[in-house]
C-alpha positions as CSV (number, residue, x, y, z in Angstrom):
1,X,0.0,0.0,0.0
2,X,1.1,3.6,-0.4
3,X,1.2,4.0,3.8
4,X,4.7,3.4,6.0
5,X,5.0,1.7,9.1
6,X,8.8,2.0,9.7
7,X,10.9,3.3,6.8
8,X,14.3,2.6,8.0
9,X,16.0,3.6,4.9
10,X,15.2,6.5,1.7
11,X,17.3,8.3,-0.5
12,X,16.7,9.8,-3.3
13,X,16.7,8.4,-7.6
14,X,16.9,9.6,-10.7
15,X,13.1,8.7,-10.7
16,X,12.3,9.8,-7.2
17,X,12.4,8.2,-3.8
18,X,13.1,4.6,-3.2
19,X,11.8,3.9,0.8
20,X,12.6,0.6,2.7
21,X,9.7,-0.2,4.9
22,X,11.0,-2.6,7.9
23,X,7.4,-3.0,9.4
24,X,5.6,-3.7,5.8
25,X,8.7,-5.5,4.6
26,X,8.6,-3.5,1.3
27,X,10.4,-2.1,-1.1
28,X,8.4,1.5,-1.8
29,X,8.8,4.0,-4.8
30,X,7.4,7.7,-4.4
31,X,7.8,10.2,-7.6
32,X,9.9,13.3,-6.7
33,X,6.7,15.1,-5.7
34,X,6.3,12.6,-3.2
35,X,3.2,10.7,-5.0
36,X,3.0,7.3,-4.6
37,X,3.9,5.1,-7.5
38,X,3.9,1.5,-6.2
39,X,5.5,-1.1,-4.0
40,X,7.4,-4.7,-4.1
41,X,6.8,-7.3,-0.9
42,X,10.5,-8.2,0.4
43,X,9.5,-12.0,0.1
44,X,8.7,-11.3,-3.5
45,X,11.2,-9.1,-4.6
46,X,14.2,-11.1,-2.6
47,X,12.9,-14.4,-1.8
48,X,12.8,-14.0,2.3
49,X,10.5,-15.2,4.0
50,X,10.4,-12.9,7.1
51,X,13.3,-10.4,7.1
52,X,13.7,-7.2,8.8
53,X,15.9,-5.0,7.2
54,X,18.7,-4.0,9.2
55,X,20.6,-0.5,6.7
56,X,21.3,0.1,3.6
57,X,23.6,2.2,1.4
58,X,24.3,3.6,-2.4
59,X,26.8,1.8,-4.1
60,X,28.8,4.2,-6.5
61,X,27.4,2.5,-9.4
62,X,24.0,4.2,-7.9
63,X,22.6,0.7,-7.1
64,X,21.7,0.2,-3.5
65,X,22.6,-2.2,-1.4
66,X,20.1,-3.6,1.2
67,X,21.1,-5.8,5.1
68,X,18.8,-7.5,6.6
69,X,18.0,-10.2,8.7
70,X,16.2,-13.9,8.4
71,X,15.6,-16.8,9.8
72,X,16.9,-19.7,7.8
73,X,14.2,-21.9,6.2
74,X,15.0,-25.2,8.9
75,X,15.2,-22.7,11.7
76,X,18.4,-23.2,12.5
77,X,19.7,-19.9,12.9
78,X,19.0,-16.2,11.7
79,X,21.4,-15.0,8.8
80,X,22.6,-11.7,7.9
81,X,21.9,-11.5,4.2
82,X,22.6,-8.2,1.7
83,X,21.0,-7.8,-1.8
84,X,22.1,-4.9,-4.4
85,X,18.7,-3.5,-5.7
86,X,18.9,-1.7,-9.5
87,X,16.9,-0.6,-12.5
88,X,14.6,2.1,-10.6
């Protein structure tokens, strides 16, 4: 949805604002006026099941890359996992 729960990263794109929402456990995209545009589920976008992301950061190639946590699927531990999101 186009609401935030806990956004614990945003910065800025060439297209507008990219938002990580820890509580919703998505991926959001606002245009530069601050309209909504759309969002991605974590679990879809990365394949998680339940992750909380943990920071992020812009690479220098512009991508960004995203830290978060999960459990592993047999439940033997939570893993500290990173992704590198581009294309927005």
């Amino acid at each position: 949805g186009s609401g935030l729960g806990s956004a614990v990263f945003a910065t800025q794109t060439d297209n507008g604002y990219l938002v990580l929402d820890g509580n919703m456990r998505e991926v959001g995209l606002y245009a530069i006026d601050g309209t909504f545009i759309g969002c991605c589920d974590f679990s879809d976008l990365f394949g998680t099941y339940y992750p909380w992301p943990c920071d992020a950061c812009v690479a220098e190639d512009g991508s960004i890359i995203v830290i978060m946590t999960d459990e592993r699927s047999d439940e033997s531990a939570d893993e500290l996992i990173a992704f590198k999101l581009s294309g927005f």
